[in-house]
N, C-alpha and C positions, 0 to 999 in steps of 0.2 A: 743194710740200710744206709741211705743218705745222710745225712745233715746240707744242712743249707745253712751258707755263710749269712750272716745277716747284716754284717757292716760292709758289704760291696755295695748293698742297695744305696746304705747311707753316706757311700762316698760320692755317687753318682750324683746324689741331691746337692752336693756340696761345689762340686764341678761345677755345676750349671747354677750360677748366683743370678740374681735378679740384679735390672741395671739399677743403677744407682745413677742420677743427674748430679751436673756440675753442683756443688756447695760454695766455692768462693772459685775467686780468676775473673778475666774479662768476659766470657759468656754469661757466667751466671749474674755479673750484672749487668749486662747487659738486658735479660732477661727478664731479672727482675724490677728495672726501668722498663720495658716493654708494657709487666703485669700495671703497675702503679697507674702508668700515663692511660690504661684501659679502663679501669674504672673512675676514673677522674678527668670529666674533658669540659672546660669551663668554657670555651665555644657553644657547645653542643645545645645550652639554654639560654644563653645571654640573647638578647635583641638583635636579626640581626636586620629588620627592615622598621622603622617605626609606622610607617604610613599602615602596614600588612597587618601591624599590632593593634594600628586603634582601630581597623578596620573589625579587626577581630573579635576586638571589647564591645564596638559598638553593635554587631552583629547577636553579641550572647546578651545584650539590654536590650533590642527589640527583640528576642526571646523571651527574655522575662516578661517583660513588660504586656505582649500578645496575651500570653497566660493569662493575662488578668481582667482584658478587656474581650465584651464580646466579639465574636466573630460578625463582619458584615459582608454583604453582596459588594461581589463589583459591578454588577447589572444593578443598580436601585430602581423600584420600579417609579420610581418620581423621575423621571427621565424626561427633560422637553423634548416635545412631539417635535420632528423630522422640521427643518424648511423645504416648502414647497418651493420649488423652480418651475415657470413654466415657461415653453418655448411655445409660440405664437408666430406664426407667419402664412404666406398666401402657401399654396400648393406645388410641388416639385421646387423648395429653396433650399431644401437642404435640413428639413427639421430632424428629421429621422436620422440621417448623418450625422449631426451637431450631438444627439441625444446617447448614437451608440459610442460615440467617441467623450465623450462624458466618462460614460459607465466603463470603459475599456480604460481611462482614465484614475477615475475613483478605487474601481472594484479589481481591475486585474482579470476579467474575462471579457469576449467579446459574444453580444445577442445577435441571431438572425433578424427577428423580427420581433421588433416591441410592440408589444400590445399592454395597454392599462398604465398606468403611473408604476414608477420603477423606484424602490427605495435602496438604497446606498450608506454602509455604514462608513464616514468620513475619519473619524477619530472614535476615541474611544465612547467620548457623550454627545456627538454629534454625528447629524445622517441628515441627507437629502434627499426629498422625494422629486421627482424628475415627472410632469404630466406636459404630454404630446398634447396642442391645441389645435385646430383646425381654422379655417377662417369662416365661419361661422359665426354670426352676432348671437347666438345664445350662451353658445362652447366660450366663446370669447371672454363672456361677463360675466360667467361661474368662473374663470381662469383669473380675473380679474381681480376677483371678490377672494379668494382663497390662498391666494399665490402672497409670497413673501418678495418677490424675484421673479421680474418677469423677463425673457427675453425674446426679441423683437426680433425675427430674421428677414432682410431684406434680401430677396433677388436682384442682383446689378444688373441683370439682364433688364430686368423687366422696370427695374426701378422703385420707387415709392407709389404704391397703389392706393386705392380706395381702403380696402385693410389697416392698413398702418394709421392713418387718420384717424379712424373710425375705434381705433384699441387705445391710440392716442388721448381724444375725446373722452371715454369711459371714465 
């Protein structure tokens, strides 16, 4: 029979010690000024833009403050109706031209062919309705009678006509 030593095993344990960190010298305080300056950094909350700051107070008061007041449209339907524009002139001056360069103007797209009054959001509570006249004495004195803004197109070719007067008169 054997026996088995038993204090070999316990010298092995003894050999092999666990490390142990510096306790005092230049590392460990160095170190332990490392640990202090990590959980203590008085930058880290002080101010350091004010503008940023009151932007930020003032931002969490219109917070509150919403909370408490209804919510409203930005659409309200009490909205004033559109100004009518209307372009008025003899035939081949340029009315249709003048009308898509408007809208390509206002709107940011450009139309083929306009047909009907064309409305136009301008701003956010303002919009302009855009109506093509013809030189017709009837078209003419509905355009007259509804329009806010009327505009007059002369052909230089051809000059001031019978039309012009007769829109003028009205």
């Amino acid at each position: 029979m054997a026996l088995e030593d038993t204090n070999t095993s316990h010298d092995d344990r003894d050999a092999n010690k666990k490390h142990r960190p510096r306790a005092s010298g230049p590392k460990a305080q160095k170190k332990s000024s490392k640990e202090s300056t990590k959980f203590h950094n008085p930058k880290a909350f002080a101010v350091q833009h004010t503008t940023k700051a009151s932007r930020l107070v003032q931002r969490t008061l219109d917070h509150q403050t919403k909370r408490h007041h209804l919510l409203q449209s930005k659409y309200v339907s009490a909205v004033s109706p559109p100004y009518v524009v209307a372009i008025v002139g003899p035939p081949k001056c340029g009315k249709s031209t003048l009308l898509r360069g408007l809208i390509k103007h206002f709107a940011h797209l450009s139309l083929g062919v306009v047909k009907g009054p064309v409305t136009v959001v301008v701003g956010k509570k303002e919009r302009l309705t855009f109506i093509e006249c013809g030189c017709e004495i009837n078209s003419m004195l509905d355009a007259a009678k509804i329009a806010d803004v009327v505009l007059l197109i002369v052909n230089v070719r051809a000059g001031l006509e019978m039309y012009h007067f007769e829109f003028i008169n009205m």
